[in-house]
C-alpha positions in Angstrom: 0.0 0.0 0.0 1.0 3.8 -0.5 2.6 4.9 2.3 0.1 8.5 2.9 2.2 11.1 5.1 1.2 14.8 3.2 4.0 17.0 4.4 2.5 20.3 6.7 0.6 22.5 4.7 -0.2 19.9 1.6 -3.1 17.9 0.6 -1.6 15.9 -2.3 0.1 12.7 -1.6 3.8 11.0 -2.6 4.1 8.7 -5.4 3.1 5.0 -4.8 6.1 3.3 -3.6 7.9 6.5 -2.2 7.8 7.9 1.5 8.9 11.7 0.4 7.2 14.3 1.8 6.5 17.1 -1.0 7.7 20.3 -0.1 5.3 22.6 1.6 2.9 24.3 -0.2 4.1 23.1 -3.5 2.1 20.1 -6.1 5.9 19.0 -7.3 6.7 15.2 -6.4 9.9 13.3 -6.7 9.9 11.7 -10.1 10.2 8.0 -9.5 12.9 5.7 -11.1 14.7 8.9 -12.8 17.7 10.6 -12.8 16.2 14.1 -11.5 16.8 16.6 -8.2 13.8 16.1 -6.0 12.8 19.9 -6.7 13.4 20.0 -10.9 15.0 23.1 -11.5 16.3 24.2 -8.3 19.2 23.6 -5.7 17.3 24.5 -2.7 17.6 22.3 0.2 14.6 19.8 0.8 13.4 21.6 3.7 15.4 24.8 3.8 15.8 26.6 7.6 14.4 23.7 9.0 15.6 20.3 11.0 13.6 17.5 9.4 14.9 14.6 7.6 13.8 13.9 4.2 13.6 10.3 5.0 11.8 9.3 8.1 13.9 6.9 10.1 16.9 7.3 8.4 20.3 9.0 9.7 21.2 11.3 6.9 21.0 14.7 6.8 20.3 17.0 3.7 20.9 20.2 5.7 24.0 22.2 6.1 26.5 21.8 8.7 25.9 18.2 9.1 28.5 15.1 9.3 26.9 13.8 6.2 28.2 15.7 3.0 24.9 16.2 0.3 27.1 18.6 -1.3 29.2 18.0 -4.9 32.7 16.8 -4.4 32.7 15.1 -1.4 33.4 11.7 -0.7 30.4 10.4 1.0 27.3 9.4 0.0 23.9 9.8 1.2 22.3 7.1 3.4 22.2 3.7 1.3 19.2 2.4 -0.8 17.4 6.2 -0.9 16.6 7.9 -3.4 18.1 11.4 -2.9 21.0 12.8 -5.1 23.3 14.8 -3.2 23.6 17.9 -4.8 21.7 19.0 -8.5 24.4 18.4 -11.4 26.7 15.3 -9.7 26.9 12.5 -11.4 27.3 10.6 -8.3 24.6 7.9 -7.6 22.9 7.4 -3.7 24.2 3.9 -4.1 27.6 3.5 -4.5 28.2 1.1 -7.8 24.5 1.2 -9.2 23.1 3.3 -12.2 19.5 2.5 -11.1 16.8 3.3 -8.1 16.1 0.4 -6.2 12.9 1.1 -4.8 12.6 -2.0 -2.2 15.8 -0.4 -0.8 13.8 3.0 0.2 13.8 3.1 4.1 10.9 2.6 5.8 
């Protein structure tokens, strides 16, 4: 079943299969099995100014300041089997070795 948790302030769900929150106040949702920045055309952070993880449960954090690095050029990767791509324009892949979403790997 689709897992149904609108972010605050929306009243559209995720994809089937995903567990993103779409950013407040906006209809744009992550574009499944593709190659694209959760927000198409920008480089904002997913929640920018505030503390929440993009991925309930999970340890990684999109936000500045961090000890993970979403940012291009870094050495680390975002938490294994999501989704996210660390920064809009890397060619760098969430899963170290794979050209390809595995969506049974999204955290739960």
């Amino acid at each position: 079943g689709t897992k149904r948790y609108p972010y605050e302030g929306t009243t559209r769900y995720p994809y089937k299969g995903t567990i993103w929150y779409p950013y407040k106040g906006t209809t744009r949702y992550p574009y499944k099995g593709t190659k694209q920045h959760p927000y198409k055309g920008t480089s904002r952070y997913p929640y920018k100014g505030t503390t929440r993880y993009p991925y309930k449960g999970t340890t990684w954090y999109p936000y500045k300041g961090t000890t993970r690095y979403p940012y291009k050029g870094t050495t680390s990767y975002p938490h294994e089997g999501t989704t996210w791509y660390p920064y809009k324009g890397t060619t760098r892949y969430p899963y170290k070795g794979t050209t390809r979403f595995k969506s049974s790997q999204l955290p739960v």
